[in-house]
DOMAR-262812 format. One line per field, with one value per residue (C-alpha): residue number from 1; x negated, y negated, z negated. Coordinates in steps of 0.1 Angstrom, whole numbers, plus 2048, in hexadecimal, padded with zeros to 3 digits. Each point is the difference from the previous one (the first is absolute). Last residue first. Layout:
BEGIN
num: [NUM, ...]
x: [X, ...]
y: [Y, ...]
z: [Z, ...]
This chain:
BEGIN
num: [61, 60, 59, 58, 57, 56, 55, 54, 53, 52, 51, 50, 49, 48, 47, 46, 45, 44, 43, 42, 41, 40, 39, 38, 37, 36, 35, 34, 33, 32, 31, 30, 29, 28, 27, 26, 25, 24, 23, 22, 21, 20, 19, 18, 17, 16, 15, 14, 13, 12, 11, 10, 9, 8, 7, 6, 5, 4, 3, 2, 1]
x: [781, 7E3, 81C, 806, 7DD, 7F8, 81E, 7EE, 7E1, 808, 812, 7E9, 7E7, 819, 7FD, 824, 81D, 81B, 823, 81B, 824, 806, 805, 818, 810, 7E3, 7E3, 7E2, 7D9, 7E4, 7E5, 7DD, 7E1, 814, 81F, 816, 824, 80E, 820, 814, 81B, 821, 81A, 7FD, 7FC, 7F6, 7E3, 7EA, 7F5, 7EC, 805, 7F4, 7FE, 7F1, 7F4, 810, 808, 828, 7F7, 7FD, 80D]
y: [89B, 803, 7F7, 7E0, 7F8, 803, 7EA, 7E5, 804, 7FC, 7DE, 7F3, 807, 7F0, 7E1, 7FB, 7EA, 7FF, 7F2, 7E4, 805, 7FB, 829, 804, 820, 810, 7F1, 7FB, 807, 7EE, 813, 7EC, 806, 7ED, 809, 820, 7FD, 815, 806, 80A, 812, 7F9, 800, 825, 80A, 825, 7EF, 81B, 7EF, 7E7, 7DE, 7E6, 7E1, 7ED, 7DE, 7E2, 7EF, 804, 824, 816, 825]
z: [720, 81C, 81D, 7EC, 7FA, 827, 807, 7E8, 811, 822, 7F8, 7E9, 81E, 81F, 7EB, 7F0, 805, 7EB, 811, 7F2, 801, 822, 805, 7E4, 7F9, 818, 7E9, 80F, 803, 817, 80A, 80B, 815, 81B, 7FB, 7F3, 7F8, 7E6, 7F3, 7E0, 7F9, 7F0, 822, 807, 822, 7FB, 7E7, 80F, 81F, 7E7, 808, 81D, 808, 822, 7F5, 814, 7DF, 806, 7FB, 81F, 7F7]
């Protein structure tokens, strides 16, 4: 989905369409993170890094 930003969004293909996800955009050397329930509610943005090292905690538990 293009946001109003011009950023391409995207979530997880296993919310089955649910409305309280989030979504990522990716950008230059940058991922931006929102809120589904309320997409102009503000975005955090992390260096591509964080990003990869946050999911990589997740996965480890």
């Amino acid at each position: 989905m293009r946001g109003s930003d011009g950023m391409i969004w995207r979530k997880s293909s296993r919310s089955n369409g649910a409305q309280n996800c989030v979504e990522i955009a990716l950008a230059a050397g940058l991922v931006g993170v929102r809120d589904t329930k309320d997409r102009d509610g503000g975005t955090l943005v992390f260096r591509r890094r964080q990003w990869q090292d946050f999911i990589a905690g997740l996965r480890r538990g």
